[in-house]
N, C-alpha and C positions, 0 to 999 in steps of 0.2 A: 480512595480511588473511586473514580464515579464508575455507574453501572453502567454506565456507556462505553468504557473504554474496556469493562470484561465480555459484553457481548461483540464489539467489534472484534477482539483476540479471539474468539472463539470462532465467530464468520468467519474471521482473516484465518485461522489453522484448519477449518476445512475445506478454503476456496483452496491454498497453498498443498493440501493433499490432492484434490481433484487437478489442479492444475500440472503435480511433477505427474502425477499418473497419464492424464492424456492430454497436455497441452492446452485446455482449453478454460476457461474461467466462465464458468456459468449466472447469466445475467441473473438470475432468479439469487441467488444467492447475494450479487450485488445490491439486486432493491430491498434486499431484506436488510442490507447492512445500514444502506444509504435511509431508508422509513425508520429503521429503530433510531438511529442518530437522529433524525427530524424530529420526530417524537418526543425524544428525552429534552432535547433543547427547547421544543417548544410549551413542553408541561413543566423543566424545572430550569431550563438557563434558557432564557428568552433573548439576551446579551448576545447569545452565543449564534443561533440561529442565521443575521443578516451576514456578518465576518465567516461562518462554514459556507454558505452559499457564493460569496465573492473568492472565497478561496478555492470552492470547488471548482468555479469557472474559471479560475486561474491558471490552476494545473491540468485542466482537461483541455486548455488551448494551449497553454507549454508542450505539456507530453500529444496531444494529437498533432502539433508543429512537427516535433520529432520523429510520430512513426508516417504523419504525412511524407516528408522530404528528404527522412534519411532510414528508415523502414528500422529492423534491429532488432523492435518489440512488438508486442501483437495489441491489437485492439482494447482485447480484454483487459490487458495492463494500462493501458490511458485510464480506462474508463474503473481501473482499481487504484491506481493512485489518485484518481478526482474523489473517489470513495477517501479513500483514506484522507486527504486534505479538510475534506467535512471535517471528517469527526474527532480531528488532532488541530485542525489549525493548519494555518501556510507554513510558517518556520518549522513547527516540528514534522510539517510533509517533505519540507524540502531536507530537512536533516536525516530521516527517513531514506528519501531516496538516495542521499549520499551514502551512507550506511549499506541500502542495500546493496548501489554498484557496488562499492568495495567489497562486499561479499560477491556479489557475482564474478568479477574478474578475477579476486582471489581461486574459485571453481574454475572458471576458463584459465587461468595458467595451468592449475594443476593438471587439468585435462589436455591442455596443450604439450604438456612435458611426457605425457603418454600418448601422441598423437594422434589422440580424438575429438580434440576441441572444436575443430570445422566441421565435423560432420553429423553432430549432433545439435538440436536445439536445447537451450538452457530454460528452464521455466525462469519467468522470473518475480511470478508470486509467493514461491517459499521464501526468496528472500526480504520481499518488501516485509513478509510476516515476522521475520525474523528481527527484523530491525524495528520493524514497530513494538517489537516486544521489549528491546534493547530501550528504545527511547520512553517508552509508559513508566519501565522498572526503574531506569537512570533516574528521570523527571519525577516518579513519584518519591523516591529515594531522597534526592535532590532538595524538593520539597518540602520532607520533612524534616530535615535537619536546621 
């Protein structure tokens, strides 16, 4: 497993603590995620570098489309799944984010069967974490077989 995918899990599990704690995903943590991944690819997968940069833009215009025109998720989360697209690639961002919804709505029913679900906001960086963890361990797993 390359070193770039344990220092992202490690940014990605304290963005996802800071974020259920007070809603907020702090940029400083993002450029450190988004520079270590530049870094790594530009000193050992050079390959890699032009394909993380068109996927970043990819998903940071998807998901800014989304909290543009239909709101839902906050800022922070655009600009943490444009992170996370870098440094995984477009398919397994997008597989990511499927995983995560699925874990999110699975919490909003639960929440909803206790009639709290409206009235509280959901972070939704524990779960992109969650799932990025899901897809590294699956894909590395995967991999080596």
């Amino acid at each position: 497993m390359p070193v770039k995918f344990i220092i992202a899990g490690t940014i990605l599990i304290m963005l996802a603590i800071i974020d259920a704690v007070s809603l907020k995903i702090p940029n400083s943590l993002l450029v450190i995620l988004l520079l270590s991944s530049i870094v790594y690819d530009l000193i050992f997968e050079h390959a890699k570098f032009a394909s993380g940069c068109i996927s970043f833009l990819v998903m940071f215009i998807i998901f800014g489309g989304i909290y543009y025109f239909y709101g839902g998720l906050g800022f922070g989360d655009v600009k943490l799944v444009a992170c996370i697209s870098y440094v995984t690639g477009f398919m397994p961002a997008v597989i990511i984010c499927f995983i995560a919804s699925l874990f999110g709505l699975i919490v909003f029913v639960f929440l909803l069967k206790f009639k709290v679900g409206k009235q509280i906001k959901i972070p939704f960086a524990p779960f992109l974490t969650l799932a990025y963890c899901v897809v590294i361990i699956v894909g590395v797993s995967l991999y080596e077989c």
